[in-house]
Each structure stands twice: as C-alpha cells, then as structure tokens.
N, C-alpha and C positions, 0 to 999 in steps of 0.2 A: 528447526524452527526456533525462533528469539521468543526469549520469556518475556510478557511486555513488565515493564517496572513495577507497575503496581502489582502483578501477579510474584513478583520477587518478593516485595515489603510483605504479602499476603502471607507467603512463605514462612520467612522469616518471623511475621509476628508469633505464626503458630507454632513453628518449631520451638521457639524463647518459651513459650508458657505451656507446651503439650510435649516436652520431648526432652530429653536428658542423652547427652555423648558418653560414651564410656571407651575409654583407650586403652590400647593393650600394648605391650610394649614385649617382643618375644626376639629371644637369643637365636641368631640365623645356627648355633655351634650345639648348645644343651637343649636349646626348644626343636630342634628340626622335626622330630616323632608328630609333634603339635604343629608346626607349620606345612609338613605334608598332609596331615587329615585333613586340615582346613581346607590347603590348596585341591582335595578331592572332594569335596561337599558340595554339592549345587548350590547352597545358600548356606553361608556361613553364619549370617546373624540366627536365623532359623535354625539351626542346628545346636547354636548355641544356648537360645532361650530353650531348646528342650531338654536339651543336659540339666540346664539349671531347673527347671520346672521339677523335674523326675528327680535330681535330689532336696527338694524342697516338701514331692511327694512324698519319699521316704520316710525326711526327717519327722515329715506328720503323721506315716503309721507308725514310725518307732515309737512314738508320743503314744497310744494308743493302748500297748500293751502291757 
C-alpha cells in the first residue's frame, strides 16, 4: 500500500524533531563475534537500548555505594 505524501511530509516532520540516527559502522574481519549476535537477536535496536540501559543501571548503583 502507497504512503499518500502528506502521510510522508508527517513522517518526516516528526522524525526531524522527535528522533535522532545513530550509525554504527562494524569490521565484517574483527567485529564478526558483534555481527553474529546481532544477526541472532529478533530485534536488534531492542537489544541494544537494553545493553545500554543496564550499563547506565550499573553505572548508577556504583554511584551509590
């Protein structure tokens, strides 16, 4: 099904003011370990923000003690 144009510009507005890209850029030779997990994750961006979450966790009990 065709996105009509204005549902595109809609897109696009919110993406521009609600959303930030982040690229990653990995060695098919030294990164492989890192591109076979990914390629076994059902959702890669998801798995990622939990990684990060969980050492963001951390870093806030370490603060703690």
């Amino acid at each position: 099904m065709a996105v009509s144009e204005a549902k595109r510009r809609a897109n696009v507005k919110y993406d521009k003011s609600h959303t930030k890209g982040i690229y990653l850029k990995l060695n098919i030779n030294t990164d492989a370990d890192i591109i076979n997990k990914l390629n076994d994750v059902p959702a890669v961006q998801t798995y990622i923000k939990a990684l990060i979450r969980k050492d963001i966790a951390a870093e806030a009990g370490e603060g703690q003690q």
